[in-house]
VEXSERO-836618 format. One record per residue (C-alpha): residue number from 1; residue in three letters; y, z, x. Coordinates in Angstrom, 1 decimal, decimal comma. Layout:
<babas>
[baba NUM; "ALA"; [Y; Z; X]]
...
</babas>
This chain:
<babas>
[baba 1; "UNK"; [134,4; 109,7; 99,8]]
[baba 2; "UNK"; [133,3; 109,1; 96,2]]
[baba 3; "UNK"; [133,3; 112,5; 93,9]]
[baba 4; "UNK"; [132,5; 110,9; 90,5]]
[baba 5; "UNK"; [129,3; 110,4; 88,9]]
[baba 6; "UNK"; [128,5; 106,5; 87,9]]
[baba 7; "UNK"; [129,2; 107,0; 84,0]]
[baba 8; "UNK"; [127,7; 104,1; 83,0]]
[baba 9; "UNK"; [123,8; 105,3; 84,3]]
[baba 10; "UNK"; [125,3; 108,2; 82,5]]
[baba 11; "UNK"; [126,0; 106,3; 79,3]]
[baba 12; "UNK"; [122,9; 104,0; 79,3]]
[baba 13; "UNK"; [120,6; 107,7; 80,0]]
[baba 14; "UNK"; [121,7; 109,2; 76,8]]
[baba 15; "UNK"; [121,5; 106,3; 74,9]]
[baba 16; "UNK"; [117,7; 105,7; 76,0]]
[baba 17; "UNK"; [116,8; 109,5; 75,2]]
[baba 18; "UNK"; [118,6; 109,2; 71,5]]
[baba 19; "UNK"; [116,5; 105,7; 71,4]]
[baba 20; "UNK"; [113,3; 107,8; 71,6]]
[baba 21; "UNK"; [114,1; 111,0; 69,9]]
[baba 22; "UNK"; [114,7; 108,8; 66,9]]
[baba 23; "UNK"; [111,8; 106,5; 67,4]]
[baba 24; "UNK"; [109,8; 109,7; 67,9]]
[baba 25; "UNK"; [111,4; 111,2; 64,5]]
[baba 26; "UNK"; [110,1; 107,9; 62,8]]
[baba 27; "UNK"; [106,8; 108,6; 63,5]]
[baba 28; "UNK"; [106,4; 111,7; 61,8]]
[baba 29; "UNK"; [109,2; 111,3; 59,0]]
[baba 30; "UNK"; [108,6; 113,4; 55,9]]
[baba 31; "UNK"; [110,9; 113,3; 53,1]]
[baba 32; "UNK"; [113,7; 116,8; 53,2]]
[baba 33; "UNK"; [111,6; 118,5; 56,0]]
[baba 34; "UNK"; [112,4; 119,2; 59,2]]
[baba 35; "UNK"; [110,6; 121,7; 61,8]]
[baba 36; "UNK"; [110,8; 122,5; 65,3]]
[baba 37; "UNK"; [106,8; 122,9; 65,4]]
[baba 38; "UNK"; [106,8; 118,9; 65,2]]
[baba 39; "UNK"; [107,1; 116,3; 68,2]]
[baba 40; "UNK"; [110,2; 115,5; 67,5]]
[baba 41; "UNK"; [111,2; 119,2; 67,3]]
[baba 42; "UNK"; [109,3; 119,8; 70,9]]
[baba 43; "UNK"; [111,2; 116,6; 72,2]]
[baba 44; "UNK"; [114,4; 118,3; 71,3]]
[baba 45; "UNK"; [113,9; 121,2; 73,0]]
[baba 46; "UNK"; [112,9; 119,1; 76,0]]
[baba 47; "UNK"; [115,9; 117,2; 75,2]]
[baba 48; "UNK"; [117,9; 120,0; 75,8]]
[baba 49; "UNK"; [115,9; 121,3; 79,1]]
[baba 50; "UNK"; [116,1; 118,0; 80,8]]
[baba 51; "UNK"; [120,1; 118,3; 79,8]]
[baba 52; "UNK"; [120,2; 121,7; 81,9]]
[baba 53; "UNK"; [118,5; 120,1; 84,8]]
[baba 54; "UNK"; [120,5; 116,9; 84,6]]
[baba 55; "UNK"; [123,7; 119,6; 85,6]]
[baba 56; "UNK"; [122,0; 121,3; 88,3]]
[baba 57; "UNK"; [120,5; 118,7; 89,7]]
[baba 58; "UNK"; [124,3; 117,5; 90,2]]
[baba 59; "UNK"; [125,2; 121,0; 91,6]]
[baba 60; "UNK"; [122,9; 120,3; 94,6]]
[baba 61; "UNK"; [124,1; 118,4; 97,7]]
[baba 62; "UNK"; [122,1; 116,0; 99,9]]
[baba 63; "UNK"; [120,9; 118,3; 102,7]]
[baba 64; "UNK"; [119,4; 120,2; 100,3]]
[baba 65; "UNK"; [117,2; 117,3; 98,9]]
[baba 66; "UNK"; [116,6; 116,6; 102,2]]
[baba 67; "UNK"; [115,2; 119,8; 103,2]]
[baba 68; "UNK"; [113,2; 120,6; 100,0]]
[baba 69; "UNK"; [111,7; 117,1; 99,9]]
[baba 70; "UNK"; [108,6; 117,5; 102,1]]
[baba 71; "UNK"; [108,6; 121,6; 100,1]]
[baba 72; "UNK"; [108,0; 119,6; 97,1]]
[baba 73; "UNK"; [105,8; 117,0; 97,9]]
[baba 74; "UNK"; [103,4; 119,5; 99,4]]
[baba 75; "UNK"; [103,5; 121,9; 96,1]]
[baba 76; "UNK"; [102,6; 118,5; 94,1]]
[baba 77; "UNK"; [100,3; 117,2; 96,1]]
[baba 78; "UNK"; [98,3; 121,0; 95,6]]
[baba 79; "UNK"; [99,4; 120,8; 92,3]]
[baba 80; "UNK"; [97,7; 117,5; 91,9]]
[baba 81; "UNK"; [94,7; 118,6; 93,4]]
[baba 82; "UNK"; [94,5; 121,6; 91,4]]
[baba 83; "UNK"; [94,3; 119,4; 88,5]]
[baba 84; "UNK"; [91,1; 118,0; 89,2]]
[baba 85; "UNK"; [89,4; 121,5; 89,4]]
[baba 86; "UNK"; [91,4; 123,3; 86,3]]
[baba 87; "UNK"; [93,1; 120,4; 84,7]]
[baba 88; "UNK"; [92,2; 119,8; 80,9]]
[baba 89; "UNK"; [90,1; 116,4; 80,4]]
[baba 90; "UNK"; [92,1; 113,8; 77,8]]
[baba 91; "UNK"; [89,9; 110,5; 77,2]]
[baba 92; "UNK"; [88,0; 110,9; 80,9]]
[baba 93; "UNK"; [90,6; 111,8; 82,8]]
[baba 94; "UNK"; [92,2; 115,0; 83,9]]
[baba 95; "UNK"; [95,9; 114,9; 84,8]]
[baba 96; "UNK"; [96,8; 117,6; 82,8]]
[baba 97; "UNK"; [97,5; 121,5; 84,0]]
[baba 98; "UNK"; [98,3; 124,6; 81,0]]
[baba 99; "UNK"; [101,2; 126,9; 81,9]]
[baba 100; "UNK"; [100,4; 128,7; 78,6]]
[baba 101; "UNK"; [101,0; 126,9; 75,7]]
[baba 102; "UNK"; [102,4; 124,3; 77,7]]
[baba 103; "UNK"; [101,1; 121,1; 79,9]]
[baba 104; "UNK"; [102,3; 120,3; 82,9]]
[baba 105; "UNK"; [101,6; 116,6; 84,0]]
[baba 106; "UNK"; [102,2; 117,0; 88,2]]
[baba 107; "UNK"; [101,5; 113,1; 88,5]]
[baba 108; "UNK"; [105,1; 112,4; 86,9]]
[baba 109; "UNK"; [106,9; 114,9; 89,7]]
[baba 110; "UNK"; [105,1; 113,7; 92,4]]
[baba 111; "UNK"; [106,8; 110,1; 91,9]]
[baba 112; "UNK"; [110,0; 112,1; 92,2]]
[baba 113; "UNK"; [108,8; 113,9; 95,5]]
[baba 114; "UNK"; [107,0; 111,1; 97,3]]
[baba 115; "UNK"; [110,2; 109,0; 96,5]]
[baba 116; "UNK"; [112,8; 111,7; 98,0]]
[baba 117; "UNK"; [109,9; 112,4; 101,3]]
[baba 118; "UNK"; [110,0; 108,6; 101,7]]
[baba 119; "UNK"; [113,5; 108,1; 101,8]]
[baba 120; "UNK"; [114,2; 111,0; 104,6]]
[baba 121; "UNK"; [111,5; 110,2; 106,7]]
[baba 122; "UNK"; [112,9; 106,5; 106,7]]
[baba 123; "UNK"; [116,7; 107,6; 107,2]]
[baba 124; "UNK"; [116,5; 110,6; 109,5]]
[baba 125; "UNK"; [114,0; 108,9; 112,2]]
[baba 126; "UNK"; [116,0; 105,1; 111,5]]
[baba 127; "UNK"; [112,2; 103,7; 110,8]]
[baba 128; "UNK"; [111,5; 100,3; 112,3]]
[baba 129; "UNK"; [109,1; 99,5; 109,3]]
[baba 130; "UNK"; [107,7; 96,2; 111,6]]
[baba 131; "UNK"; [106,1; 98,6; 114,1]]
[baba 132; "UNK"; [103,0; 100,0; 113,1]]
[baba 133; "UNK"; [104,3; 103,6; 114,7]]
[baba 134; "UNK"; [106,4; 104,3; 111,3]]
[baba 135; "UNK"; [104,9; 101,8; 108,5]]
[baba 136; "UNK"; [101,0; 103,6; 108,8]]
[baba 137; "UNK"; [103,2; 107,3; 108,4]]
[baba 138; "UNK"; [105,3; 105,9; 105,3]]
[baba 139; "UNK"; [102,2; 104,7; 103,7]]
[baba 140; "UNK"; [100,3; 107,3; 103,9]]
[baba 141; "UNK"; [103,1; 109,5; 102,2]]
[baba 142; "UNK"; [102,3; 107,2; 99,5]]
[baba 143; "UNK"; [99,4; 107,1; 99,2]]
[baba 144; "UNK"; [97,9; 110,5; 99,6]]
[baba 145; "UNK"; [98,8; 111,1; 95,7]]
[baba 146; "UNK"; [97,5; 107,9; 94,8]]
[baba 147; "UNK"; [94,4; 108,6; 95,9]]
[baba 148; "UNK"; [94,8; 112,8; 94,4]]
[baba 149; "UNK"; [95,5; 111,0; 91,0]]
[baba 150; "UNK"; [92,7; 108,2; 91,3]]
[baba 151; "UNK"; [90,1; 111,5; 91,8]]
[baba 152; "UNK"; [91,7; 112,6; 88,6]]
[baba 153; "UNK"; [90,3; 109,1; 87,0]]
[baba 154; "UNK"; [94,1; 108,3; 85,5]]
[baba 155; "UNK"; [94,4; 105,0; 87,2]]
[baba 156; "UNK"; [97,5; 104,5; 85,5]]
[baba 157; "UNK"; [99,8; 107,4; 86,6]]
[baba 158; "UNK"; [98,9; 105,8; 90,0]]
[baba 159; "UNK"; [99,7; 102,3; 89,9]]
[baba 160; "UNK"; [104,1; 103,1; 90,1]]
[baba 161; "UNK"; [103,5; 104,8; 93,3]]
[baba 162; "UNK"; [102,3; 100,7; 94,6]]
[baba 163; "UNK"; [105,6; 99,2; 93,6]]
[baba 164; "UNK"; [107,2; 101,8; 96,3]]
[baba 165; "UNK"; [105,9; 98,7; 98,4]]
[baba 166; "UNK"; [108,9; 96,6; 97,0]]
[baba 167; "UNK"; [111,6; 99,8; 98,5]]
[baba 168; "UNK"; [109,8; 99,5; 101,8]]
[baba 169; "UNK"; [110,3; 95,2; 101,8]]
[baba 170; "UNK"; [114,2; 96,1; 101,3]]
[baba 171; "UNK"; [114,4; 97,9; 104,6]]
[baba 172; "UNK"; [112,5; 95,3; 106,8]]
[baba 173; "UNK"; [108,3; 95,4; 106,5]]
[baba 174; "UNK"; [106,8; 92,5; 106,9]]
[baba 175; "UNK"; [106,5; 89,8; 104,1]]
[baba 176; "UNK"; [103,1; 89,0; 105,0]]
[baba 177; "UNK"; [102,0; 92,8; 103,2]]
[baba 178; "UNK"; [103,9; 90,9; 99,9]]
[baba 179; "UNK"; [101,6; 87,9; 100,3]]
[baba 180; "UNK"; [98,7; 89,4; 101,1]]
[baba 181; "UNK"; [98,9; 91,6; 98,2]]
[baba 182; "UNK"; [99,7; 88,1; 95,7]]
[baba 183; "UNK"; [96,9; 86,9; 97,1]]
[baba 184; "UNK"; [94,4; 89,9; 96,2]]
[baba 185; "UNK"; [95,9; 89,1; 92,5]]
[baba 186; "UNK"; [95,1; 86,0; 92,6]]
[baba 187; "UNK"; [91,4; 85,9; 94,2]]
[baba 188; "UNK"; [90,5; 89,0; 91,9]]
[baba 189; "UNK"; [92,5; 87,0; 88,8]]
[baba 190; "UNK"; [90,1; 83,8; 89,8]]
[baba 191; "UNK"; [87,0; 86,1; 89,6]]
[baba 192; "UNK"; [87,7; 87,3; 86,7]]
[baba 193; "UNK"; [86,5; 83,7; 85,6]]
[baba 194; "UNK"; [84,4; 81,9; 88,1]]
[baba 195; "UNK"; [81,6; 83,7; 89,8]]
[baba 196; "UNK"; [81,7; 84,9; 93,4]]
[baba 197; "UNK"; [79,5; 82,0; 94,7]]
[baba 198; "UNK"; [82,2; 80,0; 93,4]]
[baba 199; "UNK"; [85,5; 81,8; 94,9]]
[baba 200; "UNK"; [83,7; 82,3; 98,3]]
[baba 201; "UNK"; [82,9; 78,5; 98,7]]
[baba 202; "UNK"; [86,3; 78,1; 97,5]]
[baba 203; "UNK"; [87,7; 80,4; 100,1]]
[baba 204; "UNK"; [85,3; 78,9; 102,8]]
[baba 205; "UNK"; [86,2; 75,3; 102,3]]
[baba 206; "UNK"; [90,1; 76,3; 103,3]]
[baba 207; "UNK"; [89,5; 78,2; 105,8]]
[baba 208; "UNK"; [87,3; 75,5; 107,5]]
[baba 209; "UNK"; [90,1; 72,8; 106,2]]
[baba 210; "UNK"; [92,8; 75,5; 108,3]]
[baba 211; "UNK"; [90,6; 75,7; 111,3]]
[baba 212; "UNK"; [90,0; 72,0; 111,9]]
[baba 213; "UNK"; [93,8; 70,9; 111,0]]
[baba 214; "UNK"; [94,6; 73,9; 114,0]]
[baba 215; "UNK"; [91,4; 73,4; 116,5]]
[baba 216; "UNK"; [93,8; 73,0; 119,7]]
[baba 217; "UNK"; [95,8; 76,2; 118,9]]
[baba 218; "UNK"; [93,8; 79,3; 119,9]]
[baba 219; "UNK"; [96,0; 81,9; 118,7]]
[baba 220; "UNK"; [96,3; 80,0; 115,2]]
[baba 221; "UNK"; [92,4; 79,7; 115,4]]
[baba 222; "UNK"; [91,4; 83,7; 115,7]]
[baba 223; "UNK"; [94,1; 85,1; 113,6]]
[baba 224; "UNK"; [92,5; 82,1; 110,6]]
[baba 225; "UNK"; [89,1; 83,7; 111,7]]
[baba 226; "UNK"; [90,4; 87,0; 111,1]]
[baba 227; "UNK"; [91,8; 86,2; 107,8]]
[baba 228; "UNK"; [88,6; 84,8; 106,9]]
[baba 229; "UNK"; [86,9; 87,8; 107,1]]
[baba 230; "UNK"; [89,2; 90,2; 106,0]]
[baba 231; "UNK"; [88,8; 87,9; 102,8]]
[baba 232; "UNK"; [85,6; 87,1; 102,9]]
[baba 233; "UNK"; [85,2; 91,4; 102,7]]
[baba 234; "UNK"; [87,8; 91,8; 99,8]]
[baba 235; "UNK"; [86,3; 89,4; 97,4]]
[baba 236; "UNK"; [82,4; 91,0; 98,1]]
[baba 237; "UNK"; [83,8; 94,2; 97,6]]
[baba 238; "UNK"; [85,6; 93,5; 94,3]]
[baba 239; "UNK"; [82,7; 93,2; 92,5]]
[baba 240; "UNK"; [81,3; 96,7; 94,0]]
[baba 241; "UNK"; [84,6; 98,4; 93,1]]
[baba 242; "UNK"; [85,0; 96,6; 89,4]]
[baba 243; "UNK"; [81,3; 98,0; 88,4]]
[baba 244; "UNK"; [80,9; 101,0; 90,4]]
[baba 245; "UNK"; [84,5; 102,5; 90,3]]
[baba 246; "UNK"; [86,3; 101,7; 87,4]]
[baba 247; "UNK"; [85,5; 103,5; 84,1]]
[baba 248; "UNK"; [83,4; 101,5; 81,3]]
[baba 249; "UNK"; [87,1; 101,6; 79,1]]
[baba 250; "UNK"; [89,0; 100,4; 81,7]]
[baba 251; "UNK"; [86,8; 97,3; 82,6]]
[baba 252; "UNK"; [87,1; 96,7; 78,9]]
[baba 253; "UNK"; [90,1; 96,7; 78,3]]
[baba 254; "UNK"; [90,7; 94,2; 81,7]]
[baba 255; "UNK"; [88,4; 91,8; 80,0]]
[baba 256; "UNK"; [90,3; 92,2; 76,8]]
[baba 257; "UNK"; [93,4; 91,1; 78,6]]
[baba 258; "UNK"; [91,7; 88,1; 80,4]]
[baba 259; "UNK"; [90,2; 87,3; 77,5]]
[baba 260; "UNK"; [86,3; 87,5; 78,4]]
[baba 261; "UNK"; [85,9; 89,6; 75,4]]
[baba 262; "UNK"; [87,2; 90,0; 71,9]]
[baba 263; "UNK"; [86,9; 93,5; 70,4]]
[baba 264; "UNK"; [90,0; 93,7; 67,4]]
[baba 265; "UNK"; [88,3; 97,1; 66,0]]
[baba 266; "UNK"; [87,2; 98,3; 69,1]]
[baba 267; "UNK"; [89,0; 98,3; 72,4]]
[baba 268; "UNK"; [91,6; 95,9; 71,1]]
[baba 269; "UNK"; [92,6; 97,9; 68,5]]
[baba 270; "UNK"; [95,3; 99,4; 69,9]]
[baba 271; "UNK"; [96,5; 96,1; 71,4]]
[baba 272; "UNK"; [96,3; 94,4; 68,2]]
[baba 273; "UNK"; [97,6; 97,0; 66,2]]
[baba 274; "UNK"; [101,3; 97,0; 68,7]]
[baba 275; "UNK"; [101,3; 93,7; 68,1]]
[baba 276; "UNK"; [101,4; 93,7; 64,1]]
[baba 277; "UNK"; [103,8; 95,9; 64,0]]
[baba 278; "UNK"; [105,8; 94,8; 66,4]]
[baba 279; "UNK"; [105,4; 91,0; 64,7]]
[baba 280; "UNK"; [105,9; 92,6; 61,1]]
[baba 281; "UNK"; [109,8; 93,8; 62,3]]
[baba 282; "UNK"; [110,7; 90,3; 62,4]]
[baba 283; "UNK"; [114,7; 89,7; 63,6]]
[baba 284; "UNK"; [116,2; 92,7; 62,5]]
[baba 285; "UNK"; [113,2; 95,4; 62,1]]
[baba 286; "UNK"; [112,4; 96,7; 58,5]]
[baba 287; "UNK"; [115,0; 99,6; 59,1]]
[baba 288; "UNK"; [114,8; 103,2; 60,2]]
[baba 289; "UNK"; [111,8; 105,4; 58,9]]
[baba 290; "UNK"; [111,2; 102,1; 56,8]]
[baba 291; "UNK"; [108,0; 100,9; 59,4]]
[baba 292; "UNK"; [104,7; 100,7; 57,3]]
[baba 293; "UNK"; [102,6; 100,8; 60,8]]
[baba 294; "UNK"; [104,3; 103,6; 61,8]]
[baba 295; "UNK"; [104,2; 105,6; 58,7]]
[baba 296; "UNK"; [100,7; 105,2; 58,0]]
[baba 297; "UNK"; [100,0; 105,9; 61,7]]
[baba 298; "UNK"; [98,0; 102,7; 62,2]]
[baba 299; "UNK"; [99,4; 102,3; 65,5]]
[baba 300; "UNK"; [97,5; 105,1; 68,0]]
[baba 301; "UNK"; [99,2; 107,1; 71,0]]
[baba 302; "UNK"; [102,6; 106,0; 68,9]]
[baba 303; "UNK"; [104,7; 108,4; 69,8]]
[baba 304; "UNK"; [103,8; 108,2; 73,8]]
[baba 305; "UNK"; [102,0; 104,4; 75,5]]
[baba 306; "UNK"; [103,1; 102,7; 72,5]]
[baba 307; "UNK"; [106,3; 104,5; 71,3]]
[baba 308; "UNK"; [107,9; 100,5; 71,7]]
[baba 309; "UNK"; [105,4; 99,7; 68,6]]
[baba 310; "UNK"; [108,6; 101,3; 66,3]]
[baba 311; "UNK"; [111,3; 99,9; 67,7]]
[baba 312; "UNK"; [110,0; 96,6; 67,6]]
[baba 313; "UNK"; [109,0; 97,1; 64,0]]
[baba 314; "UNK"; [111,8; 99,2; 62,5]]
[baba 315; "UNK"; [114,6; 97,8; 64,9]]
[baba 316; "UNK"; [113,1; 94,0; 65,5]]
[baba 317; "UNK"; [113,4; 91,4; 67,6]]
[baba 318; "UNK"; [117,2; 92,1; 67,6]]
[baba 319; "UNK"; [116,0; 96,3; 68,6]]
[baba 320; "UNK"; [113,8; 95,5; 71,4]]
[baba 321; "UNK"; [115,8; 92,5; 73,0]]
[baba 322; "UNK"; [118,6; 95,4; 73,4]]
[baba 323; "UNK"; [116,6; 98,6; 74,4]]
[baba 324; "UNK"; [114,9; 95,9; 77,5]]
[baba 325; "UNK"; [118,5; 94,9; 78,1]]
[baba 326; "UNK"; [119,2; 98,5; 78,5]]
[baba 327; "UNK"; [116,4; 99,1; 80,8]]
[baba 328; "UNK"; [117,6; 95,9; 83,0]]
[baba 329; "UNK"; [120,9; 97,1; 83,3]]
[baba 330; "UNK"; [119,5; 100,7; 84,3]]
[baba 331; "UNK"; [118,0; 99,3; 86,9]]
[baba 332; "UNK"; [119,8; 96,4; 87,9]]
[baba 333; "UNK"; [123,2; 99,5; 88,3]]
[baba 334; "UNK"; [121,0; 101,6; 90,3]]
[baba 335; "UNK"; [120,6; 98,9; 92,8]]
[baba 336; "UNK"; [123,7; 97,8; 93,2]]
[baba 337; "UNK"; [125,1; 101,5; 93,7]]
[baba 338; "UNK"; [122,2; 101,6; 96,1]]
[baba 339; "UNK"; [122,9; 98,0; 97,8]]
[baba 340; "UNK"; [126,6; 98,9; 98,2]]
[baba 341; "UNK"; [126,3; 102,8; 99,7]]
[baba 342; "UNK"; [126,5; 103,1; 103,6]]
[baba 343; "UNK"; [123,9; 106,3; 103,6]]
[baba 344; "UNK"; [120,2; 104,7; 104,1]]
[baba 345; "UNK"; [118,9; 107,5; 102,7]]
[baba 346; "UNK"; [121,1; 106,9; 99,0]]
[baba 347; "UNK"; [120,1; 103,8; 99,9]]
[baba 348; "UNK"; [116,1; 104,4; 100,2]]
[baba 349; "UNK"; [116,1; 106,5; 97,3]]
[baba 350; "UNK"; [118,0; 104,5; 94,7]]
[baba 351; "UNK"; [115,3; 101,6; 95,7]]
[baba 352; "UNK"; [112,7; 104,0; 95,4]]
[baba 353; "UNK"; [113,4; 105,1; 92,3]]
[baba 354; "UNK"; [114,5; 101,7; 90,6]]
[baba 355; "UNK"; [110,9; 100,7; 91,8]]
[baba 356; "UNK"; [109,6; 103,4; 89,8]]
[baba 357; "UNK"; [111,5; 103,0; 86,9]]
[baba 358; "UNK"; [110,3; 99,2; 87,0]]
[baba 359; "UNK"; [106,9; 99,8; 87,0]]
[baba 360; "UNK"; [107,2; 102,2; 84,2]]
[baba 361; "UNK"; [109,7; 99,8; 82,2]]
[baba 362; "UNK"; [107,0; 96,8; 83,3]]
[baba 363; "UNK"; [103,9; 97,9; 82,4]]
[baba 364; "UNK"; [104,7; 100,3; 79,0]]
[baba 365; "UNK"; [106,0; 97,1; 77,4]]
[baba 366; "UNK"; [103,9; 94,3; 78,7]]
[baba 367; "UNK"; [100,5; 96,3; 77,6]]
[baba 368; "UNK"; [102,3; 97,3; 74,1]]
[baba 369; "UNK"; [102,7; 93,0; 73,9]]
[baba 370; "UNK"; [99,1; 92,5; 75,3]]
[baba 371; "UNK"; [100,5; 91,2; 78,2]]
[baba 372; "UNK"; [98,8; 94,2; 80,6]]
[baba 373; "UNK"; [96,0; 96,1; 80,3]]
[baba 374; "UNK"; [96,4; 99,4; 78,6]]
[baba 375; "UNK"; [96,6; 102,1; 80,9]]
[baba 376; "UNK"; [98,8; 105,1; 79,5]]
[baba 377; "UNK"; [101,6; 104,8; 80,8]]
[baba 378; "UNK"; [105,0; 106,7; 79,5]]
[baba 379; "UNK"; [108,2; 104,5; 78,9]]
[baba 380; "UNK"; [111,6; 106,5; 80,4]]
[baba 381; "UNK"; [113,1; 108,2; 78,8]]
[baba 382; "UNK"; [112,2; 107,3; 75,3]]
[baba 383; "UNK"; [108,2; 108,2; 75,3]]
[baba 384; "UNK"; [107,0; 111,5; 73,6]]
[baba 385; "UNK"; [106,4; 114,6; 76,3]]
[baba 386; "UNK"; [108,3; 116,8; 78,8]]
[baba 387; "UNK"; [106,8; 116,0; 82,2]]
[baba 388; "UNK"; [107,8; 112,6; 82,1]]
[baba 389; "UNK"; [111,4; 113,5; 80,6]]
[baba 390; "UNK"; [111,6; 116,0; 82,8]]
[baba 391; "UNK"; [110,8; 114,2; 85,6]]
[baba 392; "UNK"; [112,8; 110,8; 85,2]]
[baba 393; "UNK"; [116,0; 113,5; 84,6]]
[baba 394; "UNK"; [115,5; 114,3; 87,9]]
[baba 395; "UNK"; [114,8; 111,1; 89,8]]
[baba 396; "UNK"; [118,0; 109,6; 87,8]]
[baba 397; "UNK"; [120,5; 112,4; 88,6]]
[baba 398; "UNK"; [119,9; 113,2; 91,9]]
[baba 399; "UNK"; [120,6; 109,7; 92,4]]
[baba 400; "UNK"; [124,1; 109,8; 90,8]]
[baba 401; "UNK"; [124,6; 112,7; 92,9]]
[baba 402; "UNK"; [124,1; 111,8; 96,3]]
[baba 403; "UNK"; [125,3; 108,3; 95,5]]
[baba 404; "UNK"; [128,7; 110,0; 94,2]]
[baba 405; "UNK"; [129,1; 112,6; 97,2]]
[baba 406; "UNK"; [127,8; 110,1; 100,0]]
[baba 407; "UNK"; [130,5; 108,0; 101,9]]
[baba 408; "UNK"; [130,3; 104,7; 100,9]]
[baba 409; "UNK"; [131,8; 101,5; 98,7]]
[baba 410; "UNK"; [133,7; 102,0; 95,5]]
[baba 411; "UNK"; [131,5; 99,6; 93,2]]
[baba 412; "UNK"; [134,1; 98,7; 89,9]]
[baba 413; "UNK"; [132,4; 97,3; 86,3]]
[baba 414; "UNK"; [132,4; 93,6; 87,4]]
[baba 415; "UNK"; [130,0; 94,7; 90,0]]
[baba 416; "UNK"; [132,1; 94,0; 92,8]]
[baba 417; "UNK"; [132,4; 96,6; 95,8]]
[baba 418; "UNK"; [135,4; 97,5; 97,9]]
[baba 419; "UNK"; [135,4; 100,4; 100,8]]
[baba 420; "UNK"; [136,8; 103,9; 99,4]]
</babas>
């Protein structure tokens, strides 16, 4: 039975959080001054919180995640809910809550929750995830706060929950749920530039191309039929959802991405600033505080969605090759910890949360490249605000807990794993 915490998600955690209180400091250098009252002073202090919590959550043993999990989900799924009556409206969406002078973000600890809810429902009732019976009740622990946070029009604290799909995959659902879902991309990606008349003759002529290479084959023949129309539905109700749900920015800033529009000193200003200052760091950055996009605060939302903006232009090319490197090893550790522990539930969890992570990781740095839409999204560890500090404390150290207490295999530096 392993009793020692993996030092090396240890190592690589404080090195992320000293990547962004610096990167954070950057942003608001003044020469000989230093306050608390600034974001880097309030990052410090949250710093030190998430520090505290880091130790407790150690303290804590695996029953007792277990048993608080569905305590927790429930009181963040209210909480979530709560926001969209009380929460405080930032750029048409409300996902934010005051505990007096402070705001609370319940989005970022439901990830934690829905991951630990997930992972005992799936290890305590030894979930079949090819029958129906279990899959439909796993989903919908997922996606009852993705649809709390879509009413709270902050479609982007929403999308990590999807990549939970990937965790599921690793303990048996069906592949066909992957290629269904890479074949919504691609119909709504091939919208995005032909019309619908187009895509659905396009989508008609293979189907009818299926049908008559399988004629003789009757089950073949209904489930193509069925196909067809599931299809046939998606891609007439993509156009409803793109113009009647999604908010006027968003749609913007989708067309921005695919290129249908071209707005440098409007919605692609952000975009385009990231980009110049990320470009203007060249190989080795132009040194710390040293960043003329970040001083003169051309870059908005620096500190927080685009934090990466300053390390790419004050730590370069060379800076951000090693702070994704970082992130790949983060993730890359926690599955193989997760991959070599005998527990399913260590094992759920640590994919749960490497999913999370991901997404985070994923889609922070491909929209501060222009490579993703922007949807305000915080990178771990190294973004500007508690919640999500907080919050990816937590996922990350109950991990190295349960993963350190839980029988298991002994996984050494070369990656290699051997029983205890």
């Amino acid at each position: 039975m392993k009793t020692k915490p993996d030092w090396l998600l240890i190592l690589i955690y404080i090195i992320l959080i000293l990547i962004g209180w610096f990167s954070i400091y950057a942003t608001s250098y003044q020469p000989e001054s230093f306050t608390m009252k600034s974001q880097y002073g309030y990052q410090l202090i949250w710093i030190g919180i998430s520090l505290l919590l880091a130790l407790f959550s150690y303290i804590l043993t695996q029953n007792v995640y277990k048993n608080i999990s569905l305590i927790l989900y429930m009181l963040f799924s209210l909480m979530l809910v709560a926001v969209i009556f009380v929460g405080a409206e930032h750029k048409g969406a409300k996902s934010w809550v005051g505990i007096g002078n402070i705001g609370i973000q319940p989005a970022e600890f439901a990830k934690y929750a829905t991951c630990l809810l997930v992972s005992k429902y799936v290890s305590d009732n030894n979930c079949n995830l090819t029958e129906w019976k279990y899959l439909w009740k796993v989903g919908l622990i997922i996606a009852i706060p993705i649809v709390i946070i879509l009413l709270q029009n902050d479609t982007g604290s929403a999308l990590p929950y999807v990549f939970l799909i990937f965790a599921l995959f690793r303990e048996g659902m069906s592949s066909w749920f992957l290629i269904i879902g890479s074949v919504a991309i691609v119909l709504f990606c091939m919208l995005m530039y032909m019309p619908q008349w187009a895509v659905l003759l396009l989508v008609i002529g293979i189907m009818l191309f299926i049908l008559i290479r399988n004629r003789k084959h009757k089950r073949t023949y209904k489930a193509v039929i069925l196909i067809f129309l599931v299809v046939i539905s998606y891609v007439l109700s993509v156009d409803m959802i793109y113009n009647r749900v999604l908010q006027p920015h968003q749609k913007q800033r989708i067309e921005l991405l695919f290129g249908k529009i071209d707005d440098p000193r409007g919605i692609g200003y952000n975009v385009n600033q990231a980009k110049i200052a990320i470009g203007s760091g060249g190989m080795w950055g132009k040194g710390f505080c040293s960043g003329t996009q970040t001083q003169l605060k051309y870059v908005p939302e620096q500190t927080t969605d685009f934090i990466f903006c300053t390390i790419g232009e004050e730590k370069g090319f060379v800076g951000t090759t090693f702070v994704i490197l970082l992130y790949m090893l983060l993730i890359g550790r926690i599955i193989l910890l997760a991959e070599a522990n005998q527990d399913a539930f260590v094992r759920i969890y640590g994919y749960s949360i490497a999913c999370i992570f991901f997404a985070h990781f994923a889609i922070n740095i491909g929209m501060t490249i222009g490579l993703m839409p922007v949807i305000g999204i915080p990178l771990p560890f190294i973004s500007f605000g508690g919640s999500s500090l907080l919050a990816f404390t937590i996922m990350l150290f109950t991990f190295i807990n349960v993963e350190s207490k839980s029988h298991g295999y002994e996984v050494n530096p070369t990656g290699w794993s051997q029983w205890n």
